[in-house]
C-alpha positions, -999 to 999 in steps of 0.1 A, spaced: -584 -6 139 -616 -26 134 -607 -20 93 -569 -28 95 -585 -63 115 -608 -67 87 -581 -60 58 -560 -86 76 -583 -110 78 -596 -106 34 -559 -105 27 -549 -139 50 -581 -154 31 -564 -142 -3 -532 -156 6 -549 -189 12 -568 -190 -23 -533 -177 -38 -509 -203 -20 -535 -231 -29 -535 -228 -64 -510 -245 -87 -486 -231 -104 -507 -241 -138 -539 -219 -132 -518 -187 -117 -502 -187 -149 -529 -187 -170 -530 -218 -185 -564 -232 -187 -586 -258 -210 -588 -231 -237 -549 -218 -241 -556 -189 -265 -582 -173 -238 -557 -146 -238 -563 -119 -212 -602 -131 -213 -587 -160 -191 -600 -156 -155 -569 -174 -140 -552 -149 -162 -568 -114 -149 -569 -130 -112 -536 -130 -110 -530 -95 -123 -559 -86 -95 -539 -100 -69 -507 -86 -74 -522 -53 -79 -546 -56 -47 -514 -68 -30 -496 -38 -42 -521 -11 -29 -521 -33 7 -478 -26 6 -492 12 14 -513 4 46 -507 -1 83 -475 -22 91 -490 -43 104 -507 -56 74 -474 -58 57 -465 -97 65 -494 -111 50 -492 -90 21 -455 -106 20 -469 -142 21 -490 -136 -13 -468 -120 -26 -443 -150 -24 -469 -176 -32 -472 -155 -64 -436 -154 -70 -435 -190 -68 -457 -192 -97 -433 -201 -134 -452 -181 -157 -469 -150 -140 -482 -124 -165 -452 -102 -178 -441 -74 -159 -458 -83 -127 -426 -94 -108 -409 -59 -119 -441 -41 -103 -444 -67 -73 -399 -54 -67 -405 -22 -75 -439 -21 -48 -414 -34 -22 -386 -15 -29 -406 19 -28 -435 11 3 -416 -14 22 -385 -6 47 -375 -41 51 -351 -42 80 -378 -27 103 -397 -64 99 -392 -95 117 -367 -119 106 -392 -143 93 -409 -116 75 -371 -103 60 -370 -139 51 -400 -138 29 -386 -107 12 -352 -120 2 -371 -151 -8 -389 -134 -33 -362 -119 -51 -347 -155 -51 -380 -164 -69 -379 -143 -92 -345 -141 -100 -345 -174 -107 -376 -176 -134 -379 -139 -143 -344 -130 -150 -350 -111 -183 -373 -89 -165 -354 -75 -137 -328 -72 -157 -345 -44 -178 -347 -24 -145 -310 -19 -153 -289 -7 -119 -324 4 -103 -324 -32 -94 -292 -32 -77 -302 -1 -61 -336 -14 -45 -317 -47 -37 -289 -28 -14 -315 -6 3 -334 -40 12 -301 -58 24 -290 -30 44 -284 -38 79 -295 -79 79 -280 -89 110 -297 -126 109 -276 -157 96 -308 -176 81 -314 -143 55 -275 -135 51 -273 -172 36 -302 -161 6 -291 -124 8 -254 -135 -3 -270 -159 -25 -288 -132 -43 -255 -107 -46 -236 -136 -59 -262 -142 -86 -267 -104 -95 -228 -107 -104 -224 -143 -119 -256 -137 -138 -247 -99 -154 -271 -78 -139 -266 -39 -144 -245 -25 -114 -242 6 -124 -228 34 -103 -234 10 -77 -203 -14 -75 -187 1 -45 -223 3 -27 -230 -30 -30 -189 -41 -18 -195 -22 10 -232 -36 17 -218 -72 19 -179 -65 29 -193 -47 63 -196 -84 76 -160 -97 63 -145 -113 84 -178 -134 96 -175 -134 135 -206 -158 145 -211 -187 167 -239 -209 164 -262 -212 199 -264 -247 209 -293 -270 197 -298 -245 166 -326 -259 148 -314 -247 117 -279 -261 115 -260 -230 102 -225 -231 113 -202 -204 106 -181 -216 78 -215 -218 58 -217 -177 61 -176 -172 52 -180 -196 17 -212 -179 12 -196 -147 18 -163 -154 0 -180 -165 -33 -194 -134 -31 -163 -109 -25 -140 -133 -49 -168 -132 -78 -156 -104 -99 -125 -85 -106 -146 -50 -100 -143 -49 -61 -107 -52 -62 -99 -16 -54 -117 -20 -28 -115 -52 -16 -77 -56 -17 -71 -31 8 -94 -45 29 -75 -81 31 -46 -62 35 -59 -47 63 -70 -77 80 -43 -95 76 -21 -74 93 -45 -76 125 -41 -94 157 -70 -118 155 -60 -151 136 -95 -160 120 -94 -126 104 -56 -131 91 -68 -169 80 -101 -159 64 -86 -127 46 -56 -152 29 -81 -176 18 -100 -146 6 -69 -137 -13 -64 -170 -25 -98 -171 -41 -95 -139 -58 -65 -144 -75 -84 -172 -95 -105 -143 -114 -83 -109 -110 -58 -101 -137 -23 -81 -134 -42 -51 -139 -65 -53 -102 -34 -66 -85 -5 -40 -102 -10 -15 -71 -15 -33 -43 15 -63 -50 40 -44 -30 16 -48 3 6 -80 -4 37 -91 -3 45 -74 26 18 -83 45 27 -127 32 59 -122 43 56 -109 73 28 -135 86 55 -163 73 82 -148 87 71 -141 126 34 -163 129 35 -188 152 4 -204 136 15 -232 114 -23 -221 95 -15 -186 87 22 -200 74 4 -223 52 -23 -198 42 2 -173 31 18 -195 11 -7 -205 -5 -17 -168 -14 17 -162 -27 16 -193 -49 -20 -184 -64 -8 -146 -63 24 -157 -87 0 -179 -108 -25 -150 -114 4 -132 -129 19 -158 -150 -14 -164 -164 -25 -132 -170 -27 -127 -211 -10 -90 -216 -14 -66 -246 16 -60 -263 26 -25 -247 19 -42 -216 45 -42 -185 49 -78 -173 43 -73 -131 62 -117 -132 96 -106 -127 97 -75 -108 72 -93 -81 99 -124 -81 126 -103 -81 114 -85 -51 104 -117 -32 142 -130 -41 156 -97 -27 134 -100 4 146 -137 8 179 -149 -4 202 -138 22 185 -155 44 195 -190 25 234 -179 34 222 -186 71 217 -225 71 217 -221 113 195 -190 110 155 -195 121 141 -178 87 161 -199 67 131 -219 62 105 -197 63 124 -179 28 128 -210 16 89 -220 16 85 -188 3 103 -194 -25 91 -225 -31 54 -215 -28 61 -187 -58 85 -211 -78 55 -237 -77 30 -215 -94 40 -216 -132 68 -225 -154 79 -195 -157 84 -185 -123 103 -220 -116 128 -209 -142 135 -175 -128 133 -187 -91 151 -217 -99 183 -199 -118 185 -170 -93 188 -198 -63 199 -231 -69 242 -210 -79 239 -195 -46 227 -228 -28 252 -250 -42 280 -223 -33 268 -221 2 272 -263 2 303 -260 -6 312 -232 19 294 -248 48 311 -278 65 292 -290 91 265 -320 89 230 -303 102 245 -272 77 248 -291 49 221 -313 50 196 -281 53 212 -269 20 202 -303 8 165 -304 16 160 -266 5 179 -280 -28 156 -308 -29 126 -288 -24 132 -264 -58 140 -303 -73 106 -314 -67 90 -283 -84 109 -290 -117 88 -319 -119 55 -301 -124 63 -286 -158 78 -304 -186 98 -283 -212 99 -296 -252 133 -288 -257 161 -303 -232 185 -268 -233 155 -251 -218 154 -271 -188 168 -252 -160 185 -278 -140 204 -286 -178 229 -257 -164 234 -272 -129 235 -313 -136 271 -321 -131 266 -298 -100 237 -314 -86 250 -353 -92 287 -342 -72 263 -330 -46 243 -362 -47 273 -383 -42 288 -359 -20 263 -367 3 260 -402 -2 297 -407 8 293 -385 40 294 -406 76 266 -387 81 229 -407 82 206 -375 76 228 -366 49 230 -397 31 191 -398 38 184 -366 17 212 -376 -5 191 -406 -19 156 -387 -18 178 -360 -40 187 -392 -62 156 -402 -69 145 -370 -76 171 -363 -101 168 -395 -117 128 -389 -120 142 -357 -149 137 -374 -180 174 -374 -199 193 -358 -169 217 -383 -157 243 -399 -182 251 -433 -179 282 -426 -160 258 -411 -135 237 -442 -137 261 -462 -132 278 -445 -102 243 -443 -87 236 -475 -87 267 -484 -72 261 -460 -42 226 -474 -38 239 -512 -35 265 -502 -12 240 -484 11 215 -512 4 240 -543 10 274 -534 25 266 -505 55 259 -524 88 246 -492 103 218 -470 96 191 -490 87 171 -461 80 198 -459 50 189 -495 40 153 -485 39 158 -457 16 185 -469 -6 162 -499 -9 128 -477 -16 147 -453 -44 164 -487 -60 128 -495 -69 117 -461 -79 146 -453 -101 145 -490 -116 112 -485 -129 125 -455 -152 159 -473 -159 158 -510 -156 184 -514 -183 212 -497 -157 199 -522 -131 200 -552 -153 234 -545 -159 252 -530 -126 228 -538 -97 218 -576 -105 250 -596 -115 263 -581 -81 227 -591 -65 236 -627 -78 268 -627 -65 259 -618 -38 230 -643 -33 256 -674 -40 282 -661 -13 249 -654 12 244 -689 5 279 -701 17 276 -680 44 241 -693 59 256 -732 57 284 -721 81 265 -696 99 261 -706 138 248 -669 150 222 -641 131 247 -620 120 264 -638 93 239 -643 68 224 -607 70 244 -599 37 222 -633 27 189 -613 32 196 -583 24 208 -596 -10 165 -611 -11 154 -580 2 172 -557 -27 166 -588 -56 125 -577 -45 128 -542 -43 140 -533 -79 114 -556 -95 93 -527 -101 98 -528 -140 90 -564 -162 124 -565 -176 138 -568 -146 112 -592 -129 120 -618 -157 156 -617 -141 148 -615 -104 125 -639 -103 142 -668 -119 174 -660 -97 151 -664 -66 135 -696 -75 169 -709 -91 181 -702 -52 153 -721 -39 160 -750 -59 196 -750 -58 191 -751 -19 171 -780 -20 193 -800 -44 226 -793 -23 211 -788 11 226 -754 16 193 -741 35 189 -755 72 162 -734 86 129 -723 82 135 -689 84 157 -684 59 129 -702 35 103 -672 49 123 -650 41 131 -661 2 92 -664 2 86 -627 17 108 -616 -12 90 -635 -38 57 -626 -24 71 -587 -27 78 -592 -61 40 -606 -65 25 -580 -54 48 -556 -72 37 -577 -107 -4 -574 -100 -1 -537 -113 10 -549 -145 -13 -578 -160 13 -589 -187 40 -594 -158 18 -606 -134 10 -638 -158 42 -642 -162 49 -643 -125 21 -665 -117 28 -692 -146 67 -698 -137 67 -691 -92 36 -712 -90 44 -745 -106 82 -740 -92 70 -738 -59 47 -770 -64 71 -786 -79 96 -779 -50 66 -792 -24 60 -820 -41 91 -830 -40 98 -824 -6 61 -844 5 75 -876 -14 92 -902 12 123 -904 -6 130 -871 -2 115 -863 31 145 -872 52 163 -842 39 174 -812 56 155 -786 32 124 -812 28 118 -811 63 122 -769 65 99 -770 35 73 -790 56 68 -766 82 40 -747 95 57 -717 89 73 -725 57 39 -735 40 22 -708 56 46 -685 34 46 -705 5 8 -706 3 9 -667 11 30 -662 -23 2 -686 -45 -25 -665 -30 -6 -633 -39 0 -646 -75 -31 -660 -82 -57 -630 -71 -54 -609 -100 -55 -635 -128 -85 -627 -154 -110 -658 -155 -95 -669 -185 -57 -673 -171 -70 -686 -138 -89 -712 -157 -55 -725 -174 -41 -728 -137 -69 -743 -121 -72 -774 -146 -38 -781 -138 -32 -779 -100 -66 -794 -92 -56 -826 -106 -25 -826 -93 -38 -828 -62 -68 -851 -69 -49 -878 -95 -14 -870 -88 -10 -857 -120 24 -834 -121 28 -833 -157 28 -795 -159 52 -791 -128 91 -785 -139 116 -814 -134 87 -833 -128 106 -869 -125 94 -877 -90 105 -907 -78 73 -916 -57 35 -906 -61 14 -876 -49 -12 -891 -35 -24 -868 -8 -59 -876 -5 -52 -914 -14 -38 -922 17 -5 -900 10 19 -895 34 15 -871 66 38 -843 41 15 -850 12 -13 -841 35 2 -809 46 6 -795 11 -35 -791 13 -28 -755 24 -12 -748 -7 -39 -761 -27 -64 -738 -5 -41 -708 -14 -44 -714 -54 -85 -726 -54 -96 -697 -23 -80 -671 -48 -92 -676 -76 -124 -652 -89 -157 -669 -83 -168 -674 -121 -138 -700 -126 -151 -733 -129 -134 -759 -108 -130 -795 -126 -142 -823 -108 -153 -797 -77 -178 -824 -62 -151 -848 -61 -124 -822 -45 -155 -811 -17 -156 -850 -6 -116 -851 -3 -117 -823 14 -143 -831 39 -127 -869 46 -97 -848 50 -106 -823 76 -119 -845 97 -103 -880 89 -66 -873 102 -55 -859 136 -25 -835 122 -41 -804 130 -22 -784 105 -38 -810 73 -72 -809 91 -75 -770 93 -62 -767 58 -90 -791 45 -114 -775 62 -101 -734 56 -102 -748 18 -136 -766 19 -150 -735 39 -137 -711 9 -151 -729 -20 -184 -733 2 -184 -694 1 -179 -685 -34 -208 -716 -45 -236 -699 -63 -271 -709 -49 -288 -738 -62 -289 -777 -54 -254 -783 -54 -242 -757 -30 -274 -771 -4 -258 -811 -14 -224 -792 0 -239 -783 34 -260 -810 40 -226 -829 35 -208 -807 56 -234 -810 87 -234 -846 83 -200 -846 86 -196 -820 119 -223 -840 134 -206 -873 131 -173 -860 141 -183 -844 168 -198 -878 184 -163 -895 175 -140 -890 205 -108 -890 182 -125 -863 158 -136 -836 177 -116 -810 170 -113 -815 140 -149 -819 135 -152 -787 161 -125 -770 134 -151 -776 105 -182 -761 122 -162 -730 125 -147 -724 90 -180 -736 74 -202 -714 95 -179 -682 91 -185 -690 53 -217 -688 54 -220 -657 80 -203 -638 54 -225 -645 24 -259 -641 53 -266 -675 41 -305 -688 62 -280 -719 72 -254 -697 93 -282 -694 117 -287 -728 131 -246 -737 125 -242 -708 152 -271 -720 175 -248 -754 174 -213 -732 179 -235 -717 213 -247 -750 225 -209 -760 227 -199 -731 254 -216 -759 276 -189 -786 263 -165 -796 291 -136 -803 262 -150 -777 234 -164 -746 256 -134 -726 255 -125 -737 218 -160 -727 209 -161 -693 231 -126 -685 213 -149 -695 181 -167 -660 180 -133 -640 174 -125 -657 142 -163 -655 130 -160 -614 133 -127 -608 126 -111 -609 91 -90 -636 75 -51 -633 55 -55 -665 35 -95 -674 33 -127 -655 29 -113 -626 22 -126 -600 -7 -92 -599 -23 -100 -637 -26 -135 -629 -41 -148 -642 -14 -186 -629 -8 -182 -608 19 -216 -588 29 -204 -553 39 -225 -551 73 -219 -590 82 -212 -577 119 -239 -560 128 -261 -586 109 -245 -613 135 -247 -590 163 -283 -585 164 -295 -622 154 -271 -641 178 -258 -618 211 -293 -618 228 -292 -653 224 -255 -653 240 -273 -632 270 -299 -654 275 -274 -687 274 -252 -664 300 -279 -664 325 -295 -698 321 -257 -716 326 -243 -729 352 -216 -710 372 -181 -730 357 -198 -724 324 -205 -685 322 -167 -679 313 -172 -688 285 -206 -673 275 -185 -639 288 -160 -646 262 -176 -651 236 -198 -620 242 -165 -601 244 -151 -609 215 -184 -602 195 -183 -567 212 -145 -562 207 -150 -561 168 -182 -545 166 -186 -513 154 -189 -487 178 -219 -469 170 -237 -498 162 -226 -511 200 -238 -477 218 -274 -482 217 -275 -513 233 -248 -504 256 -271 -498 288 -282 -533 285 -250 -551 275 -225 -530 306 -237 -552 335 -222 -583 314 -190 -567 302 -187 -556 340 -189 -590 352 -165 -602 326 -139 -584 341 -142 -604 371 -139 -636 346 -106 -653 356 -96 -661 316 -69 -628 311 -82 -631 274 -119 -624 285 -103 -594 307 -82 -587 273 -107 -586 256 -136 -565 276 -112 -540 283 -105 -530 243 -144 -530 243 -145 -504 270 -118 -483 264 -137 -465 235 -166 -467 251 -152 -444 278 -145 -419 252 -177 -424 229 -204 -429 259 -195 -411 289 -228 -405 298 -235 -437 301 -203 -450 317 -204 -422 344 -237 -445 361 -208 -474 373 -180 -453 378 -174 -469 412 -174 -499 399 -152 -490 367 -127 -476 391 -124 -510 414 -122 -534 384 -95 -513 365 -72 -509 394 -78 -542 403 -66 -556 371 -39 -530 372 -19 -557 388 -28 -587 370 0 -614 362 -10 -605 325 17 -574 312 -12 -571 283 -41 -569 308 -18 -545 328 -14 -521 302 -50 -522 291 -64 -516 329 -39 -484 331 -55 -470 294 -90 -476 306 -80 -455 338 -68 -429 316 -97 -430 298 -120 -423 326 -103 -394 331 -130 -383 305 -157 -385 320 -172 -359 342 -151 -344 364 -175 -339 391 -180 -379 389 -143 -390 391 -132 -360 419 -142 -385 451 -121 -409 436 -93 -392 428 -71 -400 460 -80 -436 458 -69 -437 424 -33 -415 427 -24 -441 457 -34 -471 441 -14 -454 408 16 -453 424 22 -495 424 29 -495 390 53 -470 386 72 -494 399 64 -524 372 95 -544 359 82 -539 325 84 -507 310 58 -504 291 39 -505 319 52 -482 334 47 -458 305 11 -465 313 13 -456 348 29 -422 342 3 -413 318 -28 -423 334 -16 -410 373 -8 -377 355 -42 -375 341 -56 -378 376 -35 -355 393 -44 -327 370 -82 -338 375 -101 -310 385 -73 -282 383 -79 -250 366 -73 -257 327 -73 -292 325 
């Protein structure tokens, strides 16, 4: 014993010479390279592997640190040739592996992977006594840490073409004995291996070559037909895998049970998984044998395995009311989805016997089930594309399908008319399959369902969706049958909305704008649509035909549609942008001037809403431009707006001046919002002429006039230029400007708010771009909570700093907009907001509480955990804040938190409880329904916690079941059911 203790003790003194050497001086490799086998690094090593090799034969326990040298060796790139064979062959021969310690298994399998990987010519001239030695040494590894590199290892002896030998089956059977994986990870494993880690590892391995099929086949098989649904899902994925790398010859004798065993698991699972699994064997199964290249006295297994699969299936599709109608339907579908090939055969044998059973069916739900498996084998024919039209397999079946297609788009029925039009569009997606007669009928069906059907609106929808679809691929059939009726139709709607008195009348009106944006999905037909909406637009202003606002949104929504339907194509895009943008100026302009202002569609055009819409359309048109375009616009709308200069605007005889920053008129000033659309949108290496000049105006604007809407506009437009400034002297001129001008304002009683509106926009500008200034412009937003006339204002402040804009500072405007701008004002301003909390008075905390709330509501959760502990006793007390936006507002914060943190949230559970039910009842229906949520969501936290509550809570529960609103009700129900089931078995 005393000598095994002293062997020990040379070889761990070995291992520490051999492990500290580099890789360099193992190999040989000294100051004098052609040492040869003089070399002492050289003969070293060759000592050590053979001293190593003679210490494999002594007492066990000497074994590990032999193990240890041996890897360190291993590890070294260029070891003397034919050591690592000896090292193997040592191991394989003295060492019986699976009577070590894991950690000393570990070491074993890690140097094979060593040597594997930079000794590969080597063991390969072992031949299949490699192989051999490996499967003795794998043999019973039970531990998940050395099945990972022993996997590893048996996927590389196959990938890399090492000699198997007589040894194939030997080493299927050495891996397949843990197929399926059954392991769960023990919780807080330091190593992180889950379970799927072993199946991939595993699969890679069993799916690697085509030799294991014999026996691996039968296997799946096997599994597949068990009882235990990981072992049915693992073996199809298994399947699925193999069928990438097996041929028609590995599969030939086992296809009949294959399928047998697919269909069956489609046919009676009730795992939606397994379904889709199978099916997605069968589709890689039919792909394997439509791929597979065949000699030329070679059976082809195609269509004897799709004939049996149609024999198996299609009298099942003669029972539309019949539960595996579907499930042969998928099936079908699945093997018709694989290859061309199969398509054509599937598709033949199916779609005669489909249309016959439409025909033979008369009932709705029948036929419409007919329709969807119909569409289904539709969809597949648009995976392959065939040279020659005669070959395409629907070629047979077209005047069929389109009788169908109309068939059902005539039918009183809305789900048939629904798949009707998805069958449409699918049909019309065939390149060369519908005639022009069919066109034309189509499009007839689809403006009937679009314009003239007052029910359904599902139908609408649809109709409306496949117009634009199908007018992409044929916009010559829509120029011609869909948009003289569209036009019609438009000048009638007109008529109609002058004498409308009720909602009804003008729908046809709308719908008419809706279907005009729909189809302008191609740039043939968007250089018709869109000069028949703005020709509406003007044509209402000149004859006064348009009396509300609305009905301007809505001929803006449409044109804004359109936009944003043009920004995928640049050439239509310019052309959008260059004859909406000026129209729509021009139409403003007009409207701003006094002489006109006193008319009925000058007044709707002046409205909040109206340019709210307007400027949404510029915006929309004006993104996309390329520098070069925008820079056309911008040198004409800028001075419009600065010199009155509406030379480039159409019809542009105005009879009075646009002055609107030279003492214009209160409508001149309002059409500042449409100038911050264009200028906000535009990308930020556009120069803007005379941009000092336009800052001042803008300024003197914002806070020089007491229209709110002009004053906001000024400053949203100021605030976006601000934004997009490059540093340097002129952007710091800017904001010293700006500050001089909050600061005045704000000591003017008649400018306050607008003054108060500045500080906002221009310090949300710069809290975007982290500019050093946004500090100190919030310090002065914080110092206003104390304001008597601004605290609310200002507390209301912090939602529009962390919440995103539509129309400014956004990044579709190119605004700079840091991606972590919310956590970056979390951390540098909310301990500040705590401290101001507890240093103000009582009538001013409010709004310190609401402020906090809305910088919590939009914060990212986990950035909002850590410093939850600190942050819940001031979220708590906000919910005692009378303001029902501050309750609003806390209770979205702590909603998630209930779910994300329960931990945490269980400490003030009692208090949590009290606060929700008291707000339960608040005169607030939003508040209501957010207090009955949160109570659901305590319901997640620990049961033991919530259980001496729980007959508090059901009592107090039961109050607003009986709420007049429903949807609090809703609430009710589902939160007091939560709590009954609290602590029953199950739940």
């Amino acid at each position: 014993m005393f000598q095994i203790d002293n062997s020990r003790c040379e070889i761990r003194w070995l291992y520490s010479v051999t492990s500290s050497r580099s890789p360099r001086v193992l190999s040989g490799e000294s100051r004098t390279p052609n040492s040869g086998s003089r070399n002492p690094a050289f003969v070293t090593a060759v000592h050590l592997t053979l001293f190593y090799e003679n210490r494999l034969k002594d007492h066990h326990l000497v074994v590990p640190s032999v193990l240890q040298g041996l890897r360190a060796l291993s590890l070294s790139v260029a070891l003397p040739r034919g050591l690592a064979v000896s090292v193997l062959k040592a191991i394989f021969q003295e060492v019986h592996v699976q009577s070590l310690l894991q950690v000393d298994r570990h070491t074993v399998f890690s140097i094979i992977t060593n040597f594997m990987r930079s000794r590969e010519e080597e063991l390969k001239s072992l031949g299949a006594d490699f192989t051999f030695g490996f499967i003795q040494v794998m043999d019973g590894e039970k531990d998940p840490r050395n099945l990972l590199l022993a996997f590893r290892i048996v996927h590389d002896l196959i990938s890399k073409d090492y000699n198997l030998g007589p040894f194939v089956e030997e080493l299927f059977e050495v891996t397949s004995c843990y197929f399926p994986i059954d392991f769960t990870p023990p919780p807080n494993d330091p190593y992180g291996i889950q379970r799927e880690d072993l199946i991939l590892s595993l699969r890679a391995v069993l799916a690697s070559t085509p030799r294991f099929a014999e026996f691996l086949l039968p296997l799946l098989i096997e599994k597949v037909d068990s009882e235990i649904l990981s072992a049915k899902l693992d073996s199809l994925q298994t399947l699925n895998a193999c069928c990438a790398v097996y041929g028609q010859k590995e599969l030939k004798d086992f296809l009949p049970s294959l399928w047998a065993s697919i269909r069956r698991e489609v046919f009676q699972t009730a795992s939606e998984r397994v379904e889709a699994e199978g099916l997605a064997a069968l589709h890689s199964l039919t792909a394997c044998l439509s791929c597979s290249v065949l000699r030329a006295d070679a059976e082809d297994l195609l269509h004897p395995f799709l004939s049996s699969i149609l024999q198996d299936c299609r009298h099942h599709l003669c029972e539309p009311d019949m539960k595996l109608v579907w499930p042969s339907a998928k099936l079908l579908q699945a093997a018709a989805g694989a290859s061309a090939r199969a398509c054509e055969h599937i598709t033949s044998n199916v779609l005669p016997l489909l249309l016959e059973q439409f025909h033979k069916h008369s009932q709705s739900n029948q036929r419409r089930t007919i329709l969807e498996m119909i569409l289904g084998f539709l969809k597949l024919q648009q995976k392959w594309s065939y040279e020659d039209r005669d070959e395409r397999p629907l070629s047979n079946f077209k005047d069929q399908l389109c009788s169908l297609v109309f068939m059902a788009l005539t039918d009183p029925s809305t789900q048939l008319q629904l798949v009707g039009i998805r069958m449409l569009t699918v049909l019309g997606a065939q390149p060369d399959l519908l005639s022009a007669e069919d066109l034309e009928l189509a499009v007839g069906h689809l403006y009937r369902l679009s314009l003239l059907e007052e029910d359904a609106q599902s139908c609408r929808v649809a109709a409306l969706e496949a117009s634009g679809s199908l007018a992409t691929l044929y916009p010559g059939a829509f120029s011609s049958h869909l948009l003289p009726r569209l036009a019609e139709g438009l000048h009638q709607g007109e008529s109609d909305v002058a004498r409308a008195d009720g909602p009804t009348k003008c729908s046809r009106h709308f719908r008419c704008l809706q279907a005009l944006s729909a189809v302008s999905t191609h740039p043939d037909i968007v250089k018709e649509t869109l000069p028949l909406l703005l020709q509406h637009l003007c044509q209402a202003h000149k004859g006064n035909m348009i009396t509300e606002s609305s009905e301007v949104v809505a001929v803006c929504q449409s044109l804004q549609q359109v936009a944003e339907k043009c920004q995928q194509d640049p050439e239509s895009y310019w052309y959008f942008h260059k004859t909406a943008v000026p129209c729509l100026f021009a139409l403003a302009v007009q409207a701003s001037v006094p002489e006109k202002a006193s008319s009925v569609l000058s007044k709707a055009l002046l409205e909040d809403e109206v340019l709210a819409a307007l400027a949404s359309v510029i915006g929309t048109a004006t993104t996309h431009l390329s520098p070069e375009l925008a820079a056309q616009s911008v040198t004409c709308i800028v001075p419009l707006f600065l010199d009155g200069n509406t030379s480039f605007l159409p019809e542009n005889s105005f009879p009075g001046h646009f002055q609107p920053f030279q003492g214009g008129s209160s409508g001149q000033r309002r059409l500042v919002a449409l100038l911050m659309a264009f200028v906000c949108s535009l990308p930020r290496n556009v120069e803007i002429p005379e941009l000092t000049r336009l800052m001042q105006e803008l300024l003197k604007q914002s806070c020089g006039h007491s229209c709110p809407f002009s004053s906001t506009a000024a400053s949203k437009c100021f605030a976006g230029l601000l934004n997009k400034q490059p540093p340097g002297q002129q952007l710091d001129e800017f904001l010293q400007l700006s500050v001089d001008t909050v600061e005045a304002g704000l000591a003017s009683e008649s400018s306050r708010n607008q003054a108060f509106t500045l500080l906002l926009w221009v310090t949300k500008a710069l809290v975007l771009r982290y500019h050093p200034l946004s500090a100190s412009l919030t310090a002065r937003l914080m110092g206003l909570l104390s304001d008597p006339e601004l605290g609310c204002a200002a507390a209301d402040g912090f939602s529009l700093l962390m919440s995103d804009c539509t129309d400014v500072l956004t990044r579709a405007g190119h605004a700079d907009v840091r991606i972590m701008f919310r956590q970056r004002f979390f951390t540098d301003n909310v301990p500040a907001l705590v401290q101001g909390f507890h240093a103000a008075p009582q009538d001013v905390k409010p709004n310190y509480l609401k402020g906090l709330s809305h910088v919590l509501n939009r914060l990212p959760k986990p950035v909002l955990l850590p410093e939850l502990p600190t942050l819940l006793s001031l979220l708590l007390e906000a919910l005692s804040c009378p303001d029902s936006v501050v309750q609003l507002s806390t209770l979205s914060c702590l909603q998630p938190l209930l779910l994300e943190a329960p931990q945490i949230m269980s400490l003030h559970v009692d208090t949590l409880v009290t606060k929700f039910l008291n707000l339960s009842s608040s005169h607030s229906m939003a508040v209501r329904i957010a207090a009955l949520q949160c109570m659901h969501a305590l319901t997640r936290l620990p049961t033991s916690v919530l259980l001496p509550f729980k007959s508090q809570v059901i009592r107090a529960l039961a109050k607003p079941l009986d709420d007049k609103k429903r949807l609090v009700r809703k609430e009710a129900v589902s939160a007091r059911g939560e709590w009954f089931l609290l602590g029953s078995p199950g739940s």
